[in-house]
C-alpha positions, 0 to 999 in steps of 0.5 A: 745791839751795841749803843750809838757813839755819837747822837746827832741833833738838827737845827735850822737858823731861827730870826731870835738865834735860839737854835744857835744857843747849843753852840754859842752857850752849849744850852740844851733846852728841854722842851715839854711834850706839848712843844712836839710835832706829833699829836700822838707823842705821849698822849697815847690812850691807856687802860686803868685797869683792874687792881686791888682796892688798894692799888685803886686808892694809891692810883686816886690818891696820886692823881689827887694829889696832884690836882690838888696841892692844896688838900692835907693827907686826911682830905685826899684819902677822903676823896679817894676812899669817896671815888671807889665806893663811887666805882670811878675806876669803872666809869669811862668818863672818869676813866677819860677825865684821868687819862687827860690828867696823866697825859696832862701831868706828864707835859707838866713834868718832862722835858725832851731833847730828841737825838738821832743815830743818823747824821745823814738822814736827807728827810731830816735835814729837810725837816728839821734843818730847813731844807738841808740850809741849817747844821747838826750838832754832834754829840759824844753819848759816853762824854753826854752821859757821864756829865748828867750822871755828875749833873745829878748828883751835884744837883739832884736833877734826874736826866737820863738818856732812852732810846725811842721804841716804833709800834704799829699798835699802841703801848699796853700797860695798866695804870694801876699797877705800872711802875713809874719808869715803865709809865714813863716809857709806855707815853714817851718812849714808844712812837709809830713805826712811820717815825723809825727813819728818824732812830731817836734818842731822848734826854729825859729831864724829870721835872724839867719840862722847858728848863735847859742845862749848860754842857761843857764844850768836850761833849760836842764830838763835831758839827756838821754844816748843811749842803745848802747853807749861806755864806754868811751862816757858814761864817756864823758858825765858824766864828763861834767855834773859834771863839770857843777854847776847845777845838771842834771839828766842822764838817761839810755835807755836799749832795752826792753824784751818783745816788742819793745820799750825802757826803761829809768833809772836814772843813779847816778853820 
């Protein structure tokens, strides 16, 4: 299946105008898994699984270590050596007490930003864009990903674009002897089929969970304004654009006549 050429993010006018930071100052926020509106997003349960003894110290030593930055390597591998001879692998109360931390550790450590394939979904713009009165932020994929490629490596922070997977069921991968993409992937990257309308991508930011990175003006393909937008926030919009060195396309999205649907036209500002 041939990738998106262009991801689309939608955003409503907010009293503080931090939507309208992706246009005023190009700054994508990422927030961290715990500011999402879905209770199963990243905290879907998982099975600590059988594995060596080896496998089963590793995956202790990890949480511990963790938990407490304070210990030296010798206190963690007493506790973890501790923790087997106590079978806390096997215990479903340990058991749970680790899957809190992973889902915990994971909130602590991710930041998001959720993308769409689809600039002209109307329940999206209901939800996300106040009831069609807001704007979408249409992002070039190629120019986006080749920045944060050249972001990493001047930086050393890891930001990669994936694609969001839709389940009835929920992921199955053991703890113990998943790799540390595949964990990444099972707790967020795969949601209930009830979200596929919305064809989600996600910049994942390791380390990065309610940090923002500034873009450069030429990753921002077009923007698109909502089919119930104000005047005045119509103006909002065009007035930051023209302040911007780099010419950027503005759109128009009206209601169609004849179904449902919604048309888009160039405006000329």
């Amino acid at each position: 299946m041939s990738k998106p050429s262009t991801l689309f993010k939608y955003r409503q006018f907010d009293p503080k105008g931090y939507h309208l930071q992706l246009l005023t100052h190009n700054k994508v926020y990422f927030p961290s898994a715990a500011g999402l509106n879905d209770p199963f997003d990243s905290n879907v349960p998982f099975v600590i699984g059988t594995g060596t003894e080896q496998q089963v110290k590793d995956f202790f030593k990890r949480g511990l270590t963790l938990q407490y930055p304070s210990l030296n390597d010798a206190q963690i591998e007493t506790m973890s050596d501790s923790l087997y001879s106590m079978g806390a692998h096997s215990n479903p109360v340990a058991n749970q007490s680790m899957r809190k931390h992973i889902r915990d550790y994971t909130v602590a450590t991710y930041g998001i930003f959720a993308l769409s394939t689809k600039a002209d979904q109307i329940l999206m713009w209901s939800h996300y864009s106040n009831s069609h009165s807001g704007f979408v932020v249409a992002y070039d994929r190629a120019k986006m990903m080749d920045f944060f490629y050249n972001h990493h490596k001047s930086t050393g922070e890891l930001i990669a674009l994936e694609e969001v997977s839709y389940s009835t069921t929920f992921p199955s991968w053991n703890a113990l002897t998943a790799s540390p993409v595949e964990k990444m992937k099972n707790l967020l990257l795969v949601k209930s089929t009830d979200w596929g309308y919305e064809e989600e991508y996600r910049l994942i930011f390791h380390n990065g969970a309610n940090k923002h990175v500034i873009i450069d003006d030429s990753i921002i393909d077009h923007v698109i304004l909502g089919c119930q937008i104000s005047d005045s926030d119509k103006s909002t919009i065009v007035s930051i654009l023209k302040s911007k060195a780099t010419k950027i396309k503005l759109r128009q999205a009206s209601m169609k006549e004849d179904t449902y649907g919604l048309n888009f036209a160039d405006v000329i500002y």
